[in-house]
GUNUDO-452704 format. One line per 2 residues: for each residue x, y, z of C-alpha. Coordinates in steps of 0.05 Angstrom, whole numbers, padded with zeros to 5 digits. Layout:
<nodes>
X:Y:Z | ... $
</nodes>
This chain:
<nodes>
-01638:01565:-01694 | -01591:01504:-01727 $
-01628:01478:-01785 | -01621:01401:-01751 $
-01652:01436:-01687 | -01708:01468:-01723 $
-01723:01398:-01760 | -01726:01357:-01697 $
-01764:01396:-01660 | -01821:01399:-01715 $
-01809:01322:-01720 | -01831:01305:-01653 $
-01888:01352:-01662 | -01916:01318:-01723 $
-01898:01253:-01697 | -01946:01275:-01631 $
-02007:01305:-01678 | -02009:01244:-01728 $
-02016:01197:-01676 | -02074:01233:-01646 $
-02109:01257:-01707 | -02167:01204:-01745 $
-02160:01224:-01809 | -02203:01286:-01840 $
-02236:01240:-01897 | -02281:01186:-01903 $
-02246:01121:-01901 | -02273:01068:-01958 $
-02269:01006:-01919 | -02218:00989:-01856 $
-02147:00955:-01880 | -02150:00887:-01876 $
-02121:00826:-01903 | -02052:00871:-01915 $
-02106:00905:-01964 | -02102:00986:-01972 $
-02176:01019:-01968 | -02148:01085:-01989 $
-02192:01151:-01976 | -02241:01198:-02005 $
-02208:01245:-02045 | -02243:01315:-02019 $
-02274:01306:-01943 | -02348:01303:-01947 $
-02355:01368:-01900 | -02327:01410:-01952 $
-02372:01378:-02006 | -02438:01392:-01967 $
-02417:01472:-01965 | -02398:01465:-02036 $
-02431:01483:-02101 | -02399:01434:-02154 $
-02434:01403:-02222 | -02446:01332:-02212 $
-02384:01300:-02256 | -02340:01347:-02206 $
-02374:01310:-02144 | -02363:01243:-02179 $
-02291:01258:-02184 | -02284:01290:-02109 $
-02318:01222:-02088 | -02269:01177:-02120 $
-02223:01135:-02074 | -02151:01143:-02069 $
-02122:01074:-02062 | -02059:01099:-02009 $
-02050:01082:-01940 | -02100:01120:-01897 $
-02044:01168:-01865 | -02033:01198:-01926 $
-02102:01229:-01920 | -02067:01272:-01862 $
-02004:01306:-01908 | -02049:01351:-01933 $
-02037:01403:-01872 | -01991:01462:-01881 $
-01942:01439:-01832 | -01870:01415:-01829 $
-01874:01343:-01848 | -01827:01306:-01815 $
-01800:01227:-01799 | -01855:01183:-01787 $
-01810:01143:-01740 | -01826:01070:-01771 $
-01797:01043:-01826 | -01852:00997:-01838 $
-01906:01050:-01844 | -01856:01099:-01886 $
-01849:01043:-01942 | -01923:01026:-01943 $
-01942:01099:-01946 | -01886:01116:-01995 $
-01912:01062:-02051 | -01905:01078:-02117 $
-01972:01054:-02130 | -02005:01113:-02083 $
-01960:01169:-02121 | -01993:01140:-02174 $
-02067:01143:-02151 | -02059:01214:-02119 $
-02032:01234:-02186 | -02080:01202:-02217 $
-02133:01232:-02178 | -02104:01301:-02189 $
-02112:01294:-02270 | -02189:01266:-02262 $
-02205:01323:-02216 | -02171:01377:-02267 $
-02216:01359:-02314 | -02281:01347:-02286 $
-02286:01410:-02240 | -02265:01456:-02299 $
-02338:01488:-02296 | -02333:01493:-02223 $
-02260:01493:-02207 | -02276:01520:-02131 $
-02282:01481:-02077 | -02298:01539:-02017 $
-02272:01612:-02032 | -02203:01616:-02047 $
-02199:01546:-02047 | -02201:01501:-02115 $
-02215:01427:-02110 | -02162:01400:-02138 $
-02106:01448:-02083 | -02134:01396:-02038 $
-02101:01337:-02076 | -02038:01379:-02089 $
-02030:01399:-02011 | -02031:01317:-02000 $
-01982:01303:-02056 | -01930:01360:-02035 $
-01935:01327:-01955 | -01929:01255:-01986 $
-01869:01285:-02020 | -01831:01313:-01965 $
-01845:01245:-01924 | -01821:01204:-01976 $
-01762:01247:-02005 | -01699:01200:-02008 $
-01623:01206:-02007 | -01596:01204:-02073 $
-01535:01162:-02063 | -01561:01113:-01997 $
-01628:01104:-02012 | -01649:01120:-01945 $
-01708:01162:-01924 | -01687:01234:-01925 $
-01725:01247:-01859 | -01680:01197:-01818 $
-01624:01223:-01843 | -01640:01293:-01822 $
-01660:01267:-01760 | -01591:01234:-01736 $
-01560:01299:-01755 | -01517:01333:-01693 $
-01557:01385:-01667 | -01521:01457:-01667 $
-01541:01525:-01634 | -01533:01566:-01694 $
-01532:01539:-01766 | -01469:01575:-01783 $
-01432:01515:-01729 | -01448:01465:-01768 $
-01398:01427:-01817 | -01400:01438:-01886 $
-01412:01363:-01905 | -01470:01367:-01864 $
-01499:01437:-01891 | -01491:01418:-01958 $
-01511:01349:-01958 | -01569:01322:-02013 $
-01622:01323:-01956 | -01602:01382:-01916 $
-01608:01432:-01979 | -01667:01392:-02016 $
-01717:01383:-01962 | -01711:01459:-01957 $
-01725:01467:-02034 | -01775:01420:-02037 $
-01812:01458:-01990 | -01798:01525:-02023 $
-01818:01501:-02091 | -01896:01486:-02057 $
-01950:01533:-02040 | -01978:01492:-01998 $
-01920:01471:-01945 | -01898:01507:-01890 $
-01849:01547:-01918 | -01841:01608:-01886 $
-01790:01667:-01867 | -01749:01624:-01829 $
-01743:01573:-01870 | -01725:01619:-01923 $
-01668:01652:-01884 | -01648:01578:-01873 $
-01641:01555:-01944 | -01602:01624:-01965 $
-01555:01603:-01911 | -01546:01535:-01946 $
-01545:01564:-02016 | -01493:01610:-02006 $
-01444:01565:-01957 | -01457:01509:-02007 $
-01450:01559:-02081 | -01515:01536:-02099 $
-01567:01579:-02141 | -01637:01568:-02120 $
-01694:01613:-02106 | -01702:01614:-02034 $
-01767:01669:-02041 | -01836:01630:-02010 $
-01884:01611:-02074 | -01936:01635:-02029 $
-01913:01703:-02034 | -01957:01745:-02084 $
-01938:01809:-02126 | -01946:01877:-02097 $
-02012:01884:-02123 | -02025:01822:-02086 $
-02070:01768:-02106 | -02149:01785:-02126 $
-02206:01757:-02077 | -02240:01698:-02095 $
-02281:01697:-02151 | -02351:01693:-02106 $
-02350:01726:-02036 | -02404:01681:-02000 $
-02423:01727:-01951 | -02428:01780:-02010 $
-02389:01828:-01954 | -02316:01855:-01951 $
-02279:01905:-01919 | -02211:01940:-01935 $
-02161:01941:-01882 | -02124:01995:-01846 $
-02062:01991:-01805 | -02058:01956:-01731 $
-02118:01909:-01765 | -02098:01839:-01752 $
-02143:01774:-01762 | -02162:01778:-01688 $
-02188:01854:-01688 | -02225:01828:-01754 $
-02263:01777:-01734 | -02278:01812:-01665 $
-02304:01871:-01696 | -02343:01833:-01756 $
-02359:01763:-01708 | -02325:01717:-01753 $
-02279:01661:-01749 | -02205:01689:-01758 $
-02191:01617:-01777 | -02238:01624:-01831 $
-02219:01690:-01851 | -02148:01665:-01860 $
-02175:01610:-01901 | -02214:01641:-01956 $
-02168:01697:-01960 | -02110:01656:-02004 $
-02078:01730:-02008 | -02075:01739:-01932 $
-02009:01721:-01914 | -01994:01755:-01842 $
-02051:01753:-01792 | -02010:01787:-01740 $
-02002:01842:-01779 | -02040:01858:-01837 $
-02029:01916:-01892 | -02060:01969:-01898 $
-02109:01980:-01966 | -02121:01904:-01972 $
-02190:01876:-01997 | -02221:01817:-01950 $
-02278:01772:-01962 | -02306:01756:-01898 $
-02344:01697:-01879 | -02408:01702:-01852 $
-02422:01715:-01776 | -02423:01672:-01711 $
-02424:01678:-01644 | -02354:01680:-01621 $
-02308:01651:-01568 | -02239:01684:-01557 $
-02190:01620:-01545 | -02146:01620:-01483 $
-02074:01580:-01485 | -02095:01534:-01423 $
-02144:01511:-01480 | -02116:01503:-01535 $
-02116:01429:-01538 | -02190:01419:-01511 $
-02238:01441:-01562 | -02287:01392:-01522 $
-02277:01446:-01471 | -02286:01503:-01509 $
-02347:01478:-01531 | -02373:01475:-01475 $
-02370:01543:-01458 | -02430:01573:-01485 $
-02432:01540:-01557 | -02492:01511:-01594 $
-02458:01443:-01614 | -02404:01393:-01603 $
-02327:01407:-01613 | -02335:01363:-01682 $
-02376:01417:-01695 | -02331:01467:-01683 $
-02288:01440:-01732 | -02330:01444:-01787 $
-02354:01522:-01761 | -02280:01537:-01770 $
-02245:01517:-01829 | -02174:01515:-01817 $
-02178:01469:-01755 | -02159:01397:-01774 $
-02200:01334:-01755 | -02181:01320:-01676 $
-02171:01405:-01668 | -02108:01396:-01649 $
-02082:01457:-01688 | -02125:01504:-01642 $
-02068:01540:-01616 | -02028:01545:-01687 $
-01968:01589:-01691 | -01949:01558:-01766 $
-01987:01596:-01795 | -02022:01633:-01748 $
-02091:01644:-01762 | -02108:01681:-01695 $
-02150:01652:-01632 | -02224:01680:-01653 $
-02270:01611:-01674 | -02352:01607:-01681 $
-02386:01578:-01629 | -02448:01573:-01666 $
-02466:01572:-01744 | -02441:01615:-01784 $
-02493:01647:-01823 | -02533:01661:-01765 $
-02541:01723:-01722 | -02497:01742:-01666 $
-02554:01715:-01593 | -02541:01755:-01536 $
-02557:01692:-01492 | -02549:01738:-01422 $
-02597:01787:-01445 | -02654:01749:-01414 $
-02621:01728:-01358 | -02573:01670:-01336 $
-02550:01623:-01385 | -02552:01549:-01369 $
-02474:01552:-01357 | -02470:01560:-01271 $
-02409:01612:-01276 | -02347:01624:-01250 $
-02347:01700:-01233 | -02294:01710:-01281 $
-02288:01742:-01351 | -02331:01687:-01393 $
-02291:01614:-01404 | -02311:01549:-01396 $
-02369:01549:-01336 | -02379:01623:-01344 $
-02421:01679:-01372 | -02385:01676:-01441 $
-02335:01731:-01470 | -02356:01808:-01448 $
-02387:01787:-01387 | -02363:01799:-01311 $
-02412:01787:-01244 | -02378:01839:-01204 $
-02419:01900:-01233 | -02414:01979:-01222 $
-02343:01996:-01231 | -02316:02070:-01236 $
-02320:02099:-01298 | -02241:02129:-01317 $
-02265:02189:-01341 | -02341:02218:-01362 $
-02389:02165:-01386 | -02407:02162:-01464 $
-02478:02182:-01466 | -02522:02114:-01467 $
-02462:02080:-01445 | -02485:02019:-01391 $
-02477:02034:-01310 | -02477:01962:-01296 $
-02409:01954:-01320 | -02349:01924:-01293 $
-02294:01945:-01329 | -02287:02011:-01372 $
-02239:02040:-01418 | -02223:02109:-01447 $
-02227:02118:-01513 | -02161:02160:-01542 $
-02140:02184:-01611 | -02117:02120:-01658 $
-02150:02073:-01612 | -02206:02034:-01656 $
-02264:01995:-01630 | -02230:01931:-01653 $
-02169:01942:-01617 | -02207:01965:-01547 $
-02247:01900:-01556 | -02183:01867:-01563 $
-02150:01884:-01502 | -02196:01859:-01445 $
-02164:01793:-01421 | -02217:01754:-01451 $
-02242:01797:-01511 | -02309:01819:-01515 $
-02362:01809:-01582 | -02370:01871:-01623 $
-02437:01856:-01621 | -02443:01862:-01547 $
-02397:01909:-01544 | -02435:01960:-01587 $
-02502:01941:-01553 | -02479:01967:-01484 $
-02445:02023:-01516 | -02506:02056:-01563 $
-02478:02121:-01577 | -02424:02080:-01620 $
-02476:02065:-01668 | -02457:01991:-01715 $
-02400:01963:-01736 | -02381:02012:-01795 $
-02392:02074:-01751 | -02354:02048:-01687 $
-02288:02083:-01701 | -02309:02153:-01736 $
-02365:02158:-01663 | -02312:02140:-01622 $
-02299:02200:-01577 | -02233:02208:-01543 $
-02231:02223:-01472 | -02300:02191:-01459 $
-02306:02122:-01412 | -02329:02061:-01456 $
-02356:02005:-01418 | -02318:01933:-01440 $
-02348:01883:-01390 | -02408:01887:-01370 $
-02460:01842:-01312 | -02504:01785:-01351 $
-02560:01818:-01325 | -02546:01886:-01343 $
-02599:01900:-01382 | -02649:01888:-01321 $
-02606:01925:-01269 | -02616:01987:-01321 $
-02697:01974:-01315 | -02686:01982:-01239 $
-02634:02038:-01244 | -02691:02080:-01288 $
-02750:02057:-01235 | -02703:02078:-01181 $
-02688:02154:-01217 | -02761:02169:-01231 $
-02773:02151:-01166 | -02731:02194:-01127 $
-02755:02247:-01177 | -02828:02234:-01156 $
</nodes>
């Protein structure tokens, strides 16, 4: 895709979030009176899971005297035109280049004796992620003056990048919005961009790195310093951040986030340490809902989709990131606390939730559950394997729990997963008691538990 094409299309998609999302912080005061409130440097949610020394917290608390949408450039995500001219100059002040710097030194040195903010996250990244977006918005042209943004923006737009005219390729914004980018950790630099700016660097003889600074050596980066949950796992190839957090009941989000070394969630290496965080109940997300988390909370979760946000850390303020491709994090979020165990809610019965018939969702049984019970088994039934199932599958060489999990329609919770499959024993046995040939059950009735009661009355029965 044409650099200009790639551009405006990420344009129009910031444009869309940051007029939705409230900003992530808490606000001093409103603007007023022309007046600029500015914003708490680190949001209080991440302060309350935190464990800082008090002149740390003092300096996390201290205002940052910029316009209130800078609060928002601290997402990894393709900053584009703000589309008003007005709000670009107030937001592009040298005075608020000043306080976020400013802010950057005082937090430097006051967290030095407790530099991290969450696993694999310092305090003072937070600050830096806002300064490298407010840096891409406010990046001008050299010779005009004018907002580098705009100017990329009124570009032609061209199928391929190699159709476009040389003045064009290797104008000052074109090629420096592109290094910019490269030259921060925390933008959204990626593989595409990166084929992008070699494209520029060699049309244009220029010399610049074009390798991602998120990239780590082959031994790859270490784990955070403290693993909260005090568990980790190495993975093993076909894991992704999905199969993870299915098979462990975690937030992929989360995983993703405390895992700075954990670049590819699609596909992750092989032989590479994780820190997970600690367990939930979880919801698999569907597409159709990836801009409602008021919906998704709905289905079977303890609290409100504000809480959801703070259950799973990479989502952003208004959640409308649930569906993110840039970088993907997977579609696994808690529905409940993390921290606390994994609550069968159907074992007992019906939930409050009135049910659809379907595989869990919104007005349903939850993931793993299906009303239409008693299903064929493929092949012969694992021994303690549940009768009251609706869907099986047949376990075969290289398949792993996490992936089988993985590939109902609307994935079902290791937990209950393992629960109405005994013979697989827990999580860290699932794959070596795995036996190939044998029918698994994968979705099973909400009451299923009970209809096994009356299937063992109804045997000893017919045996009196």
């Amino acid at each position: 895709m044409a650099i200009a094409a790639h551009f405006a299309q990420l344009t129009f998609l910031v444009v869309f979030i940051v007029v939705l999302a409230q900003p992530h912080h808490v606000s001093a005061t409103s603007v007023s009176r022309g007046q600029i409130a500015g914003f708490q440097t680190i949001p209080q949610r991440f302060l309350n899971l935190a464990q800082l020394d008090a002149n740390c917290i003092r300096a996390a608390k201290q205002i940052i005297k910029c316009h209130e949408r800078v609060d928002e450039f601290g997402r990894r995500e393709y900053h584009g035109s703000l589309g008003d001219n007005r709000l670009t100059d107030l937001i592009c002040a040298p005075s608020c280049k000043q306080a976020l710097d400013t802010a950057r030194e005082k937090i430097e040195m006051a967290c030095a004796g407790s530099p991290n903010l969450l696993p694999g996250m310092t305090v003072v990244s937070v600050v830096d992620a806002i300064i490298t977006g407010w840096e891409e918005i406010c990046l001008k042209d050299e010779q005009s003056g004018e907002y580098c943004n705009h100017i990329i923006d009124a570009l032609d737009k061209y199928k391929n990048i190699e159709d476009m005219p040389e003045k064009e390729l290797c104008s000052f914004c074109y090629g420096t919005k592109l290094r910019q980018m490269q030259k921060s950790k925390h933008s959204a630099y990626d593989r595409e961009y990166a084929s992008m700016l070699a494209f520029v660097n060699k049309k244009c003889h220029i010399d610049s790195p074009i390798t991602s600074s998120q990239q780590y050596p082959p031994n790859r980066s270490p784990l955070p310093r403290t693993c909260f949950s005090g568990k980790t796992i190495t993975t093993k190839e076909g894991d992704s951040c999905d199969s993870i957090a299915l098979a462990n009941s975690i937030s992929s989000s989360t995983l993703y986030y405390i895992n700075p070394h954990l670049l590819d969630c699609r596909s992750i290496e092989s032989g590479m340490e994780l820190c997970l965080p600690q367990t939930c109940t979880t919801y698999t997300v569907q597409e159709h809902e990836a801009a409602d988390c008021v919906e998704i909370s709905m289905a079977g979760g303890e609290g409100g989709w504000l809480d959801l946000i703070d259950w799973n850390l990479m989502l952003d303020s208004r959640c409308t990131n649930l569906w993110s491709t840039d970088p993907f994090w997977g579609h696994v979020v808690c529905i409940s606390p993390p921290g606390e165990r994994f609550i069968d809610e159907m074992k007992s019965g019906f939930s409050e939730h009135t049910g659809n018939g379907y595989m869990g969702g919104p007005g349903g049984f939850g993931d793993g559950y299906k009303l239409n019970s008693r299903a064929k088994p493929l092949t012969e039934l694992a021994k303690g394997t549940s009768k009251s199932c609706a869907q099986y599958i047949e376990a075969a060489e290289g398949l792993s729990c996490a992936e089988m999990v993985v590939s109902a329609d609307r994935a079902t919770p290791m937990d209950l997963f393992l629960q109405i499959n005994p013979s697989l024993g827990n999580v860290s046995e699932c794959d070596e008691n795995l036996k190939p040939g044998l029918s698994y059950c994968l979705k099973v009735h909400p009451l299923w538990n009970g209809l096994a009661e009356m299937e063992e009355m109804e045997d000893d029965w017919q045996e009196l």
